[in-house]
C-alpha distance (Angstrom), angle and dihedral (degrees) to the residues before:
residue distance angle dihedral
X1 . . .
X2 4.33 . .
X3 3.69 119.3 .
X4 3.51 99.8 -100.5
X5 4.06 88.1 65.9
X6 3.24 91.2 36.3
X7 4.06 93.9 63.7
X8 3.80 94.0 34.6
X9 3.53 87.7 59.2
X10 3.83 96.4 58.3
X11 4.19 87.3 35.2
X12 3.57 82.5 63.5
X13 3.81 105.3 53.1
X14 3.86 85.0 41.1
X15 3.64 91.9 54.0
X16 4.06 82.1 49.7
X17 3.56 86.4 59.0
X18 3.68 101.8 39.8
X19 4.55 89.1 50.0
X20 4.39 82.0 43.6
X21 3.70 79.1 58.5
X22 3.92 100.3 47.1
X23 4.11 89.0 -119.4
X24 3.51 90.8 129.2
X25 3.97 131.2 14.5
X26 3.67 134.0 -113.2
X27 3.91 97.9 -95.5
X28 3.91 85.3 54.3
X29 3.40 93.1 48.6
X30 3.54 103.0 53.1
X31 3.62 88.8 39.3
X32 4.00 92.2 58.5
X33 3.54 87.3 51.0
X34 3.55 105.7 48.5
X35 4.16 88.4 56.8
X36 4.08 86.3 51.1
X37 3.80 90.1 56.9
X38 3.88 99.2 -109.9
X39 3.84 111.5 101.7
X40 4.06 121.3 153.8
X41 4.02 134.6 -115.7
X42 3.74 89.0 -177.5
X43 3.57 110.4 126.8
X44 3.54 95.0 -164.6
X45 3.69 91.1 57.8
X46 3.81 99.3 35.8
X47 3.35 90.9 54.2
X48 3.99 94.9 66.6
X49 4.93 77.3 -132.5
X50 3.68 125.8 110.6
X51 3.48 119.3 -133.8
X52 3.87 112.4 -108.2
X53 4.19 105.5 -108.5
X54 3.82 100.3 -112.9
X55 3.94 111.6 -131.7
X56 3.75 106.2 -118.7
X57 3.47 116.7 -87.4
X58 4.25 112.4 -111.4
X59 3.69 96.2 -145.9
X60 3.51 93.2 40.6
X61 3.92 88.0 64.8
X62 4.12 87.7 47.8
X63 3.84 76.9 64.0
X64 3.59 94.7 52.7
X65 3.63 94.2 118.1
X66 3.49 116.3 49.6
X67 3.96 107.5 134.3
X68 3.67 116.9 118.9
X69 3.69 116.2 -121.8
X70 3.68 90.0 -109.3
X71 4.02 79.4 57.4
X72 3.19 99.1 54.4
X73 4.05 102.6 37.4
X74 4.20 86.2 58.7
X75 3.75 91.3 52.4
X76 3.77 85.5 49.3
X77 3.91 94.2 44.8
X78 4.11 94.6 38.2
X79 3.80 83.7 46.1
X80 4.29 92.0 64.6
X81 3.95 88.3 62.1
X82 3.69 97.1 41.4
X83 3.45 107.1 21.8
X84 4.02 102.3 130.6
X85 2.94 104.7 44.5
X86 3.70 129.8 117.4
X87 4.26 124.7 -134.0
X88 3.96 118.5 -158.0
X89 3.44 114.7 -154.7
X90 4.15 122.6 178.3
X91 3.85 106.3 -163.3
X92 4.00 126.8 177.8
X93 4.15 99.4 -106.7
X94 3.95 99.2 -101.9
X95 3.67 143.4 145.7
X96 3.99 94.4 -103.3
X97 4.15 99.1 44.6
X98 4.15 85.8 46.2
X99 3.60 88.8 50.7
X100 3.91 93.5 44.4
X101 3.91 88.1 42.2
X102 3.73 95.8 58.1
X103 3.80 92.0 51.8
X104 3.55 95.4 44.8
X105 4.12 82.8 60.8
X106 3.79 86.9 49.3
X107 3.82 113.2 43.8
X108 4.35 111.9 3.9
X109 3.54 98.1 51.2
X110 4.32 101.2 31.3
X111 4.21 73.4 56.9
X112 3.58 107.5 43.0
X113 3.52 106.1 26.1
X114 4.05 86.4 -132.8
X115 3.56 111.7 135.9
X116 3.79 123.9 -141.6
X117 3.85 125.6 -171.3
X118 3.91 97.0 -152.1
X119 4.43 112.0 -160.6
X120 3.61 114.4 -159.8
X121 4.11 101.8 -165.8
X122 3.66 137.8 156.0
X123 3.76 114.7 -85.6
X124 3.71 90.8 -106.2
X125 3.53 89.2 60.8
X126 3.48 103.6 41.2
X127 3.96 81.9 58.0
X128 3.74 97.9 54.4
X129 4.12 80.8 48.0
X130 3.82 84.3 57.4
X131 3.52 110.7 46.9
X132 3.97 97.9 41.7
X133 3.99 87.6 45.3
X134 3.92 84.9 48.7
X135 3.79 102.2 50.2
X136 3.13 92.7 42.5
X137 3.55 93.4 54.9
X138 4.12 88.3 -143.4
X139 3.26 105.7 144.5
X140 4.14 86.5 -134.9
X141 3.89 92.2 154.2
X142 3.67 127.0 33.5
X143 3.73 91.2 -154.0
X144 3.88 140.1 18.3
X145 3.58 135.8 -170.4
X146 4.11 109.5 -121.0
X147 3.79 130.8 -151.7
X148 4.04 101.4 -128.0
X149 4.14 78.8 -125.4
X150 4.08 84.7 64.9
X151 3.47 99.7 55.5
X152 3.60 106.9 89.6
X153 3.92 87.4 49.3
X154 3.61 94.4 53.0
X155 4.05 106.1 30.8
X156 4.26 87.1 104.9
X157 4.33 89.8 53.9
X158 3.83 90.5 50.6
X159 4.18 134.8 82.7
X160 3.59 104.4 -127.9
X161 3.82 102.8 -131.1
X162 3.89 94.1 -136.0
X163 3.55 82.4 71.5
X164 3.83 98.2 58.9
X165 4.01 97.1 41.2
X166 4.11 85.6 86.1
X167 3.68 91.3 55.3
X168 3.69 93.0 105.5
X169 3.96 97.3 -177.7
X170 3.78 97.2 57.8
X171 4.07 90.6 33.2
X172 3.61 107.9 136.4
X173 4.01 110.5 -123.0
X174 4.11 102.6 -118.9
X175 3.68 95.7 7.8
X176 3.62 99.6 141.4
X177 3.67 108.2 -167.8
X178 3.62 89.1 -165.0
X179 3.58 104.5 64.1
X180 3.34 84.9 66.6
X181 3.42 102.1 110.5
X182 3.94 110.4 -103.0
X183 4.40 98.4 -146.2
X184 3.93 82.6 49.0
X185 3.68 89.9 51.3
X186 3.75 96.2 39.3
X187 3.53 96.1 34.1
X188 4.15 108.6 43.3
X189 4.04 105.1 12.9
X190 3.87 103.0 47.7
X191 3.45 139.6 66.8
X192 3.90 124.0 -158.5
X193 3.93 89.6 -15.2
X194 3.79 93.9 -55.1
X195 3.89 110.4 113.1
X196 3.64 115.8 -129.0
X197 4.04 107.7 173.2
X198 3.85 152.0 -9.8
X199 3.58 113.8 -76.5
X200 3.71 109.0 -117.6
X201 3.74 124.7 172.4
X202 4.09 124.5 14.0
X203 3.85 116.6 -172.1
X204 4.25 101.6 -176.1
X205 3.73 134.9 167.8
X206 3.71 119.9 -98.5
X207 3.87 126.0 165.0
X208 3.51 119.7 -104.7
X209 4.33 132.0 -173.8
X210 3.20 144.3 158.1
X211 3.80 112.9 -90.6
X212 4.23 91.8 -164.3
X213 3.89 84.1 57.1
X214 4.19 99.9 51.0
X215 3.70 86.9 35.5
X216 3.84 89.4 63.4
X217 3.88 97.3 41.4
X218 3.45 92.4 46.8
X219 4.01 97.3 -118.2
X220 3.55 132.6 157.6
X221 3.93 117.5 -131.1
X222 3.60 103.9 -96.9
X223 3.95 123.4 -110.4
X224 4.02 102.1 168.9
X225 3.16 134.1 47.6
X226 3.37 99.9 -110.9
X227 3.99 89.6 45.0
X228 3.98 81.5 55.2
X229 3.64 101.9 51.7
X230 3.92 91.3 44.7
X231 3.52 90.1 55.2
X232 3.63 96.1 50.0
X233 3.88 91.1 50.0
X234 3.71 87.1 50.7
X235 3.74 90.8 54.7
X236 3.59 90.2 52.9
X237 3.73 105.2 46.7
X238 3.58 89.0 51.2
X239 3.76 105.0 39.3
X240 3.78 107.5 26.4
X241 2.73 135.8 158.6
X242 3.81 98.6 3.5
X243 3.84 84.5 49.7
X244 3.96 122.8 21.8
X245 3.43 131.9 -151.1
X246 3.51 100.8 -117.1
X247 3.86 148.7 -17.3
X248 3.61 136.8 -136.2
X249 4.08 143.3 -174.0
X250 4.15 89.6 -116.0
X251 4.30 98.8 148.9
X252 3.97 97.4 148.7
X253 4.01 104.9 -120.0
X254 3.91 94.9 20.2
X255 3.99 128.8 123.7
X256 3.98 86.0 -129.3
X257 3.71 89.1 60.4
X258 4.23 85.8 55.1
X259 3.11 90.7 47.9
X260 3.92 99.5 48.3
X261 3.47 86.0 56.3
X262 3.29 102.5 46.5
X263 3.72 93.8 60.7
X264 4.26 91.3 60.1
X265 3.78 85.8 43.7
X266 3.61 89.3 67.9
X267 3.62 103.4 33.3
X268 3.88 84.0 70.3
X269 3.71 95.7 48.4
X270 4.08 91.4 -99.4
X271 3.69 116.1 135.9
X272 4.33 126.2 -179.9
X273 4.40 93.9 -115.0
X274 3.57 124.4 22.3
X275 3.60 116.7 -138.5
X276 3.61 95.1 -76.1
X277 3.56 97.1 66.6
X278 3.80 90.6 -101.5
X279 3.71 131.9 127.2
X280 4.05 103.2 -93.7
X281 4.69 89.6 165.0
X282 4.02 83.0 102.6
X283 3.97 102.8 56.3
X284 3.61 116.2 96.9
X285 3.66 104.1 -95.5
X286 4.12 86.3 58.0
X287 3.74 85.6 51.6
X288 4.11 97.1 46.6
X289 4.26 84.3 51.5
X290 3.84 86.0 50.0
X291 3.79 96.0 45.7
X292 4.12 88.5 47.1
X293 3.64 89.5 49.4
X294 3.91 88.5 53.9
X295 3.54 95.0 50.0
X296 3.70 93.3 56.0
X297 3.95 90.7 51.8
X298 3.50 81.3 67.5
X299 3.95 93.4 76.0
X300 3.03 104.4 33.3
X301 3.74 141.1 114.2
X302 3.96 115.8 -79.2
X303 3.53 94.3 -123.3
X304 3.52 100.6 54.2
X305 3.75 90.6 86.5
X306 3.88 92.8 65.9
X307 3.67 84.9 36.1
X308 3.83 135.4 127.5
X309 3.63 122.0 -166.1
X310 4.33 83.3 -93.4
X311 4.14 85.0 52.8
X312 3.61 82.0 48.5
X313 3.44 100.7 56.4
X314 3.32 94.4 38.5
X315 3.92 95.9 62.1
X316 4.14 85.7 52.1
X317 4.03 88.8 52.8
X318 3.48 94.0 44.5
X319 3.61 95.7 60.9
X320 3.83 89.3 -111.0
X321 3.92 98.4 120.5
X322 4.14 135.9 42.7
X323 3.95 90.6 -150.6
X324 3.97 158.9 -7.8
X325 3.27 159.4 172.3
X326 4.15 116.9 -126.4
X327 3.93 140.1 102.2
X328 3.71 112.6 -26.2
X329 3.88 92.8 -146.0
X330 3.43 99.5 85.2
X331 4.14 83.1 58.3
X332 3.92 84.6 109.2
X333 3.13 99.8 53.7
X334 3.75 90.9 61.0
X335 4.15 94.5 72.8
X336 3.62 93.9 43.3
X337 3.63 106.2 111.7
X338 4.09 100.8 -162.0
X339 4.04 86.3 69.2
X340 3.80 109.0 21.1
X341 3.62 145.2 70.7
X342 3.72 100.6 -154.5
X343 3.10 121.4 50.5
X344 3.61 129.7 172.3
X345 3.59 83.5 10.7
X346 3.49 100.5 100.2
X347 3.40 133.3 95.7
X348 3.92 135.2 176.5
X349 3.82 130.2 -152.4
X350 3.86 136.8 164.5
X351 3.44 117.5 -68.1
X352 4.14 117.4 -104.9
X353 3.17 121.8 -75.7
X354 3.91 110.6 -97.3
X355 3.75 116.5 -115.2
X356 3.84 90.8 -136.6
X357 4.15 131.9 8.3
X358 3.91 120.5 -158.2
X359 3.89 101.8 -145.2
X360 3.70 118.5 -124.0
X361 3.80 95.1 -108.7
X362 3.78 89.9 57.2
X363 3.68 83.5 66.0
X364 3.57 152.5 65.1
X365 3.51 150.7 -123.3
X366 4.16 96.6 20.2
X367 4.00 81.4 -61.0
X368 3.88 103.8 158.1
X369 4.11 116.2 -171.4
X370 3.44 114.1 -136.8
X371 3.68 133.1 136.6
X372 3.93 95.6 -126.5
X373 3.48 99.7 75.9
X374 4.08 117.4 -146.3
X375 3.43 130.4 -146.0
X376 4.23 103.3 179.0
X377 3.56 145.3 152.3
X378 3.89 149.0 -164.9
X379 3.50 145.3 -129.1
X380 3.91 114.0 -132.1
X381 4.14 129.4 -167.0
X382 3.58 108.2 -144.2
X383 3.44 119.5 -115.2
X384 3.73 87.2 -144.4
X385 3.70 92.8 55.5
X386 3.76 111.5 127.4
X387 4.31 90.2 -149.9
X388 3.76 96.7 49.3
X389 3.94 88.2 157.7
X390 3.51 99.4 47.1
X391 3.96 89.2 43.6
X392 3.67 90.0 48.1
X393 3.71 89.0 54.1
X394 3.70 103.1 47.3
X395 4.44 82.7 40.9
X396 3.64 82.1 64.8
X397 4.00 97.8 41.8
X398 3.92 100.8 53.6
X399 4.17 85.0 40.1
X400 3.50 94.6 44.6
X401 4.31 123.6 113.9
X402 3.45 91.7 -96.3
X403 4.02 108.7 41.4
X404 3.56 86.2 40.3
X405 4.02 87.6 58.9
X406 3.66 91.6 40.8
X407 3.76 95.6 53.3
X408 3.93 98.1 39.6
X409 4.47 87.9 57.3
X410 3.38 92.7 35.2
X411 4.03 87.6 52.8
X412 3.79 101.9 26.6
X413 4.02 79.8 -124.8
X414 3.98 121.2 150.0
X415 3.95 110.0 -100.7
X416 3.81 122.0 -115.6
X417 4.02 93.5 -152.1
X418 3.74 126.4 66.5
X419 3.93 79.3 -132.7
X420 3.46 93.7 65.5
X421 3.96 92.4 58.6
X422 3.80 89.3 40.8
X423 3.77 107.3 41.3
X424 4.08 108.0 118.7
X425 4.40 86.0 -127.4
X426 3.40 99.1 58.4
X427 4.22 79.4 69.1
X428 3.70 88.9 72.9
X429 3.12 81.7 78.2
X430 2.91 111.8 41.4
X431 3.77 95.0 99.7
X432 4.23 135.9 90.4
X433 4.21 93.2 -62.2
X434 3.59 132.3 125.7
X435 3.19 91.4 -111.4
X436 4.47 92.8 48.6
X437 3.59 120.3 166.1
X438 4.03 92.7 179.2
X439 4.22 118.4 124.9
X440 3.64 93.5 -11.8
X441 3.88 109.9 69.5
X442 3.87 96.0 53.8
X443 4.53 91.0 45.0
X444 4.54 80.2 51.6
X445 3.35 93.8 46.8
X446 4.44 90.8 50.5
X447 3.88 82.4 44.2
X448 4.10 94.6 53.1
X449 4.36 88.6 49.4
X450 3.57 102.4 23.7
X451 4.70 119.8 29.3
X452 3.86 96.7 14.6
X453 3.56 117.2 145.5
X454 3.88 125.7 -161.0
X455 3.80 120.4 -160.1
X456 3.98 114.4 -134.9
X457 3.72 116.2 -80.1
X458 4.00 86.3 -139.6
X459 4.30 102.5 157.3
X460 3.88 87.3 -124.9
X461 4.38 99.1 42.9
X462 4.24 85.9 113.8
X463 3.43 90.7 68.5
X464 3.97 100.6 42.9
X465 3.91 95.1 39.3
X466 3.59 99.7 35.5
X467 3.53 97.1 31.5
X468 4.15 123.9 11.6
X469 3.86 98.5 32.1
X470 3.40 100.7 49.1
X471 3.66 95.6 44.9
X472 4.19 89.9 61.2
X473 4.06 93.4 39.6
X474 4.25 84.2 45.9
X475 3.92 72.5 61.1
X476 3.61 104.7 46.5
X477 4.27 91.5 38.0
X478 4.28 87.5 59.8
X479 3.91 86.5 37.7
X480 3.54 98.6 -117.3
X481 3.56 87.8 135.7
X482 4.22 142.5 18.0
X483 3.85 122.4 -100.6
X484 4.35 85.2 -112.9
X485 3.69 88.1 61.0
X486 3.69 98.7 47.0
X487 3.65 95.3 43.8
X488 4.19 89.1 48.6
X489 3.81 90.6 49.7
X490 3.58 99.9 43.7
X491 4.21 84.9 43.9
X492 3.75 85.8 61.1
X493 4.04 92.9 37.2
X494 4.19 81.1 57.4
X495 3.60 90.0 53.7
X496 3.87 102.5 53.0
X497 3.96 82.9 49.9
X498 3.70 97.4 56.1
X499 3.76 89.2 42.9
X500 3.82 97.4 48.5
């Protein structure tokens, strides 16, 4: 590590401290960090919301003890050579890490005898942890949870896995490294080809409607575009305005605006940089995904333009909207009867089919079109960590088959293993609960392999999607200004970021 990284690192966690501290604002914030290299893709974070705390989920605790005996007597066995020690771990405060936390308390350590000393933070503050642990080189914590947006900044701090998998001793029994799934691995853990973490959490866009509501107009489930917006329309004109057409994350100046549009870009074989590392958001397939996106805000519900993706959901829940297009995680939520108004009414299928798709190689900066938009991150061991075998161990536990199934029903989060999707439990749930895995876990996993869509890993993307783009679409969603001019400005926004 030079001196110039070196001293951005520890600008950054000051500048952690200094926002914590309402010195400077959010805009200024993000801003600094985009120049140092470390932006976020986090939509939790970007969105200024906290995730509701999902109650845990009853029959995920009559799962609570899933580990094979083979499982269970090499925890027992690695535990006599490590036992002692203490693990660090610095996670981003979410459903998935609580859920993973509370059964680390309950079954690793109770059979290892290896402590670990789990932090659940803010993403701000698990970033400051970062970058001082980093420079310093102190090998403080043994693993930490990264922002997919991080990961070309950090790939020379981390173990890559691949390297570890050999390890025979300290090999997990029924690991599996390859149901890991491979976009998640390609997509959110590496950087440049070189894998730097374990996928852990995937929020992605799948469409979701009302089957009652097609049922009684007589429409098909969409799978175009065109097919899409008819249906919507057809929603509308029947059921407004008790019912709208559609909903949408449109708060002017919000990440869930960005990443609305982003979603539409692609579907019409836009991306944000050609494959030149210039600004391609202005050329005229950009501009027809803008223009469809516009015609759809013309049906949907009225909140939706002082909406974040939670407003969003809401509207859907509510009974307020026929269908959409937005993060299948909140799927649950939908048959839980203490918060929603239509349950078992939902369904979920794979988005439509985009009418054009920009190949990855046609673009730059890891951006990957695809209409499901992503939002993931990873877990990384340290390669400063002073207990790489025990970390590599317990890296393996909590991202194992059957923690990773655990953690995604006991958090309603997407899966990162095909097992996960596939295991013959997760149909116990697969029933009218609040805690449902019916339709929606099979159209996420055909999302994750098959429609997902990466944003650019550009150093300074916080400050265009969080801050810059959604200040000219807040523009173009209240009609202030045309789709041509918010395409040309955020073209030219694009191109001070690459240059900065």
């Amino acid at each position: 590590m030079n001196d110039v990284d070196y001293q951005q690192r520890l600008a950054v966690a000051k500048a952690v401290k200094q926002f914590r501290q309402g010195r400077i604002n959010r805009r200024e914030f993000l801003k600094f960090l985009g120049l140092a290299g470390f932006g976020f893709s986090s939509a939790r974070f970007l969105s200024g919301c906290s995730q509701p705390v999902k109650k845990r989920s009853p029959i995920a605790l009559q799962l609570a003890d899933l580990l094979t005996s083979d499982q269970k007597q090499f925890l027992q066995e690695i535990g006599k050579s490590l036992k002692g020690k203490t693990l660090r771990i610095v996670t981003e405060d979410m459903a998935s890490c609580q859920a993973i936390s509370r059964i680390t308390k309950q079954q690793f350590t109770p059979l290892t005898g290896i402590e670990v000393e789990w932090s659940l933070l803010p993403l701000d503050r698990v970033l400051a942890r970062i970058t001082q642990d980093t420079a310093r080189q102190a090998g403080v914590h043994d693993i930490f949870y990264v922002d997919q947006s991080w990961i070309g900044r950090l790939i020379n701090d981390s173990v890559n896995p691949k390297s570890l998998l050999d390890k025979q001793d300290f090999a997990y029994p029924g690991y599996n490294f390859d149901d890991i799934l491979k976009p998640l691995l390609d997509n959110v853990a590496s950087y440049k080809g070189q894998l730097g973490g374990i996928p852990i959490d995937v929020p992605i866009f799948i469409m979701m409607y009302r089957r009652d509501v097609l049922q009684d107009l007589g429409l098909k489930v969409p799978t175009t575009m065109s097919e899409y917006l008819a249906v919507v329309k057809a929603i509308h004109q029947a059921k407004s305005p008790q019912m709208s057409g559609t909903t949408g994350q449109w708060l002017p100046g919000s990440y869930a605006l960005n990443c609305d549009m982003t979603s539409w870009l692609w579907a019409f074989g836009g991306s944000v940089f050609g494959a030149d590392e210039q600004p391609a958001i202005n050329d005229e397939k950009a501009i027809a995904g803008l223009e469809y996106m516009m015609e759809l805000g013309q049906y949907m519900a009225p909140p939706s333009r002082v909406s974040d993706w939670y407003g969003q959901a809401n509207a859907f829940i509510q009974g307020r909207a026929g269908i959409y297009i937005s993060w299948g995680e909140f799927f649950p939520g939908f048959d839980d009867p203490k918060i929603s108004k239509i349950v078992g009414l939902a369904e979920a299928a794979p988005c439509p089919k985009e009418v054009a798709l920009r190949s990855p190689s046609e673009c730059s900066f890891g951006e990957v079109p695809g209409i499901s938009h992503q939002g993931g991150s990873c877990l990384m061991l340290s390669r400063y960590s002073k207990n790489i075998d025990a970390a590599w161990v317990f890296l393996q536990w909590i991202t194992s088959p059957e923690i990773s199934l655990l953690a995604s029903l006991e958090a309603g989060s997407s899966g990162i293993r095909r097992s996960t999707y596939e295991y013959p439990k997760t149909q116990l749930q697969g029933q009218i609960t609040a805690t449902t895995t019916r339709r929606h876990m099979g159209v996420v996993l055909d999302a994750i392999l098959n429609r997902m869509g990466t944003e650019p890993h550009l150093p300074n993307w916080a400050q265009l999607a969080n801050g810059d783009f959604p200040i000219e679409l807040g523009k173009m969603v209240t009609q202030q200004q045309t789709v041509k001019t918010t395409v040309e400005q955020m073209a030219k926004l694009a191109a001070a970021a690459k240059s900065a």
